[in-house]
C-alpha positions as CSV (number, residue, x, y, z in Angstrom):
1,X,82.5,135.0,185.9
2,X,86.2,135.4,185.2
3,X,88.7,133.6,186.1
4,X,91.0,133.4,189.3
5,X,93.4,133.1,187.3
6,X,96.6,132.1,188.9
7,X,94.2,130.0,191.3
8,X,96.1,127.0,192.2
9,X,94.8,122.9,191.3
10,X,94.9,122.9,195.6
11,X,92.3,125.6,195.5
12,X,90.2,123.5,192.7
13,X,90.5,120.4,194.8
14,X,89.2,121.7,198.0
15,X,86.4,123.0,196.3
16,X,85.4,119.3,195.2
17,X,86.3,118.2,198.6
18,X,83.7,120.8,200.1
19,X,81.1,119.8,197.2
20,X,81.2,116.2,197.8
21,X,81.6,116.2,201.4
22,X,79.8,119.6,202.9
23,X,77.2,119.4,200.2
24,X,76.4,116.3,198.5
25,X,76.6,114.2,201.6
26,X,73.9,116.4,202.9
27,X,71.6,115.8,200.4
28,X,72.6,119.0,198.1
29,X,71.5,117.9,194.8
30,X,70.5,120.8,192.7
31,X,72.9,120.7,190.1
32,X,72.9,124.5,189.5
33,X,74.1,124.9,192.6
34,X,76.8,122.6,192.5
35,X,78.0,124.3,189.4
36,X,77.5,127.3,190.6
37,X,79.4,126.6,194.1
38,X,82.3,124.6,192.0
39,X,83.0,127.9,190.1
40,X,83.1,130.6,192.0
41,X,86.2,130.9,194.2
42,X,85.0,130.9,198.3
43,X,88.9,132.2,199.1
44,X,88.8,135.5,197.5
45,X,85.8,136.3,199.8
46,X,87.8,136.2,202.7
47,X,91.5,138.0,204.4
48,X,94.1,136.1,202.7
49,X,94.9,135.0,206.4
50,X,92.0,133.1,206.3
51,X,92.0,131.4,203.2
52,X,93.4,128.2,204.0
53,X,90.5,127.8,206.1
54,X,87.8,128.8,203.2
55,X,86.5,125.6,202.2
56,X,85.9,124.2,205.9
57,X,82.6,123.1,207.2
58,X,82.6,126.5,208.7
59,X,81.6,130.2,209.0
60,X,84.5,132.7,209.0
61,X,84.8,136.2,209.9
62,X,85.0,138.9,207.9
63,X,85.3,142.1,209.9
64,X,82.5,144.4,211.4
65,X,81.4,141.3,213.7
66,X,80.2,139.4,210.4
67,X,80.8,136.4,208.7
68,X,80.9,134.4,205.7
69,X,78.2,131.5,205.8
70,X,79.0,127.7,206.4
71,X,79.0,126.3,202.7
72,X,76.6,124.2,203.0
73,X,74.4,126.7,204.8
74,X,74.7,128.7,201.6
75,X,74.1,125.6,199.4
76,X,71.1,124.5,201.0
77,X,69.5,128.2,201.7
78,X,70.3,128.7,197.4
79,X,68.8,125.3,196.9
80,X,65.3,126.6,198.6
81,X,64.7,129.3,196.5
82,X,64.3,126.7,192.9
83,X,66.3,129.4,191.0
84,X,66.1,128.3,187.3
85,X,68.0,131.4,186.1
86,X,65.4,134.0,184.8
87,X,64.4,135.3,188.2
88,X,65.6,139.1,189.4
89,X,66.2,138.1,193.0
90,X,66.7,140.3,196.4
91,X,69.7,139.6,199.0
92,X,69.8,140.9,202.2
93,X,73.1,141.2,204.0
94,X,75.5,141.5,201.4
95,X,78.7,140.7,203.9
96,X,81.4,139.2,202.2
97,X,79.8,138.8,198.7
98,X,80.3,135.1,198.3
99,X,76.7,134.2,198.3
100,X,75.8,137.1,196.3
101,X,78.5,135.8,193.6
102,X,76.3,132.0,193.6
103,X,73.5,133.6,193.5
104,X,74.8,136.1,190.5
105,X,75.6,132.7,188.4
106,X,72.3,131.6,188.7
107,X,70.2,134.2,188.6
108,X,69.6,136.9,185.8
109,X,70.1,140.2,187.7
110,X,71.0,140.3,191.8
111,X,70.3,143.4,194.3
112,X,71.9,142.9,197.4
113,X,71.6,145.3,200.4
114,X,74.2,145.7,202.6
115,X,74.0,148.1,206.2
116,X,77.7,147.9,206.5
117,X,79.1,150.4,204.1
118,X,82.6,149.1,204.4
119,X,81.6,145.9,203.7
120,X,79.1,146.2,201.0
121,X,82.3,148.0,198.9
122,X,85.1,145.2,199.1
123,X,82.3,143.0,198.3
124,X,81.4,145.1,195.3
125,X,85.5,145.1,194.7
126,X,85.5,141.4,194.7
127,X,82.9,141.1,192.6
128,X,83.8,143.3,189.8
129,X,87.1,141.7,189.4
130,X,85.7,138.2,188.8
131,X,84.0,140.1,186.2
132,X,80.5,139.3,187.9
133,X,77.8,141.7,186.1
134,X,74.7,141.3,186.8
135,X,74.8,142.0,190.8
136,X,73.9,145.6,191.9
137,X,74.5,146.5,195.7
138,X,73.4,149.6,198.1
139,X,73.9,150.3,202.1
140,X,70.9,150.2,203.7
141,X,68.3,148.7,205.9
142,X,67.8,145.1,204.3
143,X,64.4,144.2,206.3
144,X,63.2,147.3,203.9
145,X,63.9,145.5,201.0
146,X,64.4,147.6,197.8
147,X,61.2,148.9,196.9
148,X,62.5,150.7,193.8
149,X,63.6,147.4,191.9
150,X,60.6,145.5,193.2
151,X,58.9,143.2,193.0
152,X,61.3,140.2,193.3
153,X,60.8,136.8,192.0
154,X,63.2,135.7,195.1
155,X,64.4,136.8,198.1
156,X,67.4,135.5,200.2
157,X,68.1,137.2,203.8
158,X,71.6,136.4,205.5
159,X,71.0,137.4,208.7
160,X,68.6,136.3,211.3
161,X,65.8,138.1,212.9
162,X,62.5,137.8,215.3
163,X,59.7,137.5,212.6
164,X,59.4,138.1,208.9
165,X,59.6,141.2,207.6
166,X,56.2,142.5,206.1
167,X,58.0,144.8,203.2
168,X,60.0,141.9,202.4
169,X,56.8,140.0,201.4
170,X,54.9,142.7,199.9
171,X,58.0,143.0,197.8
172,X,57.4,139.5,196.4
173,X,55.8,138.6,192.9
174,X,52.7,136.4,193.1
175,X,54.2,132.9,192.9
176,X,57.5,134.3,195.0
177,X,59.8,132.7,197.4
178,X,61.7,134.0,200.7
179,X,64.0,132.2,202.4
180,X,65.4,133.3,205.7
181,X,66.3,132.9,209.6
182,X,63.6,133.4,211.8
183,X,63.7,133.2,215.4
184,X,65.8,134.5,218.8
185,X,69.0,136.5,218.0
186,X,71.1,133.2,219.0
187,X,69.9,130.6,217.4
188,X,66.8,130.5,214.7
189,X,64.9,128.4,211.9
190,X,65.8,128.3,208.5
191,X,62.2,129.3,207.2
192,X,60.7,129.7,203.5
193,X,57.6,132.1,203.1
194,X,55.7,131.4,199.8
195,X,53.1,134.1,198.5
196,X,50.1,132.8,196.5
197,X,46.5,133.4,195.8
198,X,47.1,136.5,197.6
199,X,48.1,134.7,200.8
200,X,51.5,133.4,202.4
201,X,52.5,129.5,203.3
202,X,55.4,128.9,205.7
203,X,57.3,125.8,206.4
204,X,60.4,125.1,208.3
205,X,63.6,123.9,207.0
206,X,66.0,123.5,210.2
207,X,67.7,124.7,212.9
208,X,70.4,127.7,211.8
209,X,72.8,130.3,213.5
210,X,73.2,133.4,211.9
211,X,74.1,137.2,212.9
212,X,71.6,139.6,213.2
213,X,69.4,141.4,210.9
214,X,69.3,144.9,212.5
215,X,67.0,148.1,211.6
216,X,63.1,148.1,211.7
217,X,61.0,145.2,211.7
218,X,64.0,143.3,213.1
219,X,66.7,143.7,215.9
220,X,67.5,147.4,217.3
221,X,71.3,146.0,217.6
C-alpha cells in the first residue's frame, strides 16, 4: 500500500490509540491484523468533514444510508476468518472500502461486491490511490456472491441479513470460512459458517448492528 503521504504524526497516533484501546483491550490479538489496521489510513475512507472523528469507537456515515464499520467490529470480524495471506477471499458490501483495503493487505487477491454503484466507485478511487492492487470490485447483488471468481477460501459480508445465504456457501472451498450478521434487520449475531466434510458448522460470535443486506436471499429493502 502506498503511502498517505503528507499524513500527519496526529493521524499515526490515533491509529495506535484506536489499536490499543478499541482493539487490543478487546482481546484483538491477531497480529496481522494489527499490522494491517496500523497501516492503512481509516480517514481517507471517510468525507474530510468526518475525519476527525475516524478513529472513534464508532461507525460513521458514508452516504447512500451506509456506513463505515466500528473498528473494532472490523478487527474482530477480519480476525474470524484466520487469514494467513494466500487465500482469494469474497466481500460483500464494499461501502466505503476501508475493510476491503485490511482485507487487501492480508489477503492475496480481494473481490468485493458492492449494490451501490456510487459507492463501490470512490471506494475503487480510494483504493487505487493508496496503490492497493490486488482488490477487484463490481455492483451487484452481494447475497449472489461472485460465481465467476469462485470458489472462495473466505468470505466476509458487511451487511446484515435474516439467514445465510445458500450461494454464498456453495461458493466456499471445502475447508472455507464465512463470517457474517445474521438475524432481524435491527439488530443481529455476528455468525461464522464453516464448510467441511461436505457439511456446514455454525457458531456464534456476538451481538452486532449492521445495515442491511438487500436483494434475494436477504432483505427486499
Amino acid at each position: 500500500m502506498r503511502d498517505a503521504g503528507s499524513e500527519t504524526r496526529d493521524r499515526q497516533r490515533e491509529r495506535e490509540q484506536m489499536l490499543d484501546h478499541q482493539l487490543m483491550r478487546r482481546g484483538v490479538i491477531d497480529s496481522r491484523v494489527l499490522a494491517a489496521m496500523r497501516k492503512v489510513p481509516r480517514h481517507l475512507f471517510v468525507d474530510e468533514a468526518l475525519r476527525e472523528r475516524a478513529y472513534g469507537d464508532h461507525p460513521l456515515p458514508i452516504g447512500e444510508g451506509q456506513t463505515i464499520s466500528q473498528p473494532y467490529i472490523v478487527a474482530l470480524m477480519t480476525s474470524l476468518l484466520g487469514l494467513t495471506g494466500q487465500e482469494k477471499v469474497l466481500e460483500v458490501g464494499t461501502g466505503s472500502g476501508y475493510q476491503t483495503a485490511v482485507l487487501g493487505a492480508l489477503a492475496r487477491r480481494v473481490c468485493s461486491i458492492e449494490r451501490l454503484p456510487r459507492l463501490a466507485e470512490r471506494a475503487r478511487a480510494t483504493l487505487e490511490a493508496l496503490g492497493v492492487a490486488n482488490v477487484w470490485i463490481r455492483v451487484g447483488n452481494g447475497a449472489l456472491g461472485w460465481p465467476d471468481e469462485a470458489p472462495f477460501d473466505r468470505i466476509l459480508v458487511a451487511a446484515g441479513g435474516p439467514s445465510v445465504p445458500p450461494p454464498l456457501v456453495e461458493q466456499l472451498v471445502e475447508g472455507g470460512r464465512l463470517v457474517l450478521p445474521v438475524g432481524s434487520a435491527e439488530d443481529q449475531v455476528l455468525t461464522v459458517v464453516e464448510r467441511a466434510g461436505g457439511e456446514t458448522r455454525t457458531r456464534q460470535c456476538g451481538e452486532c448492528k449492521f445495515v442491511k443486506l438487500v436483494g434475494k436471499y436477504a432483505w427486499e429493502s
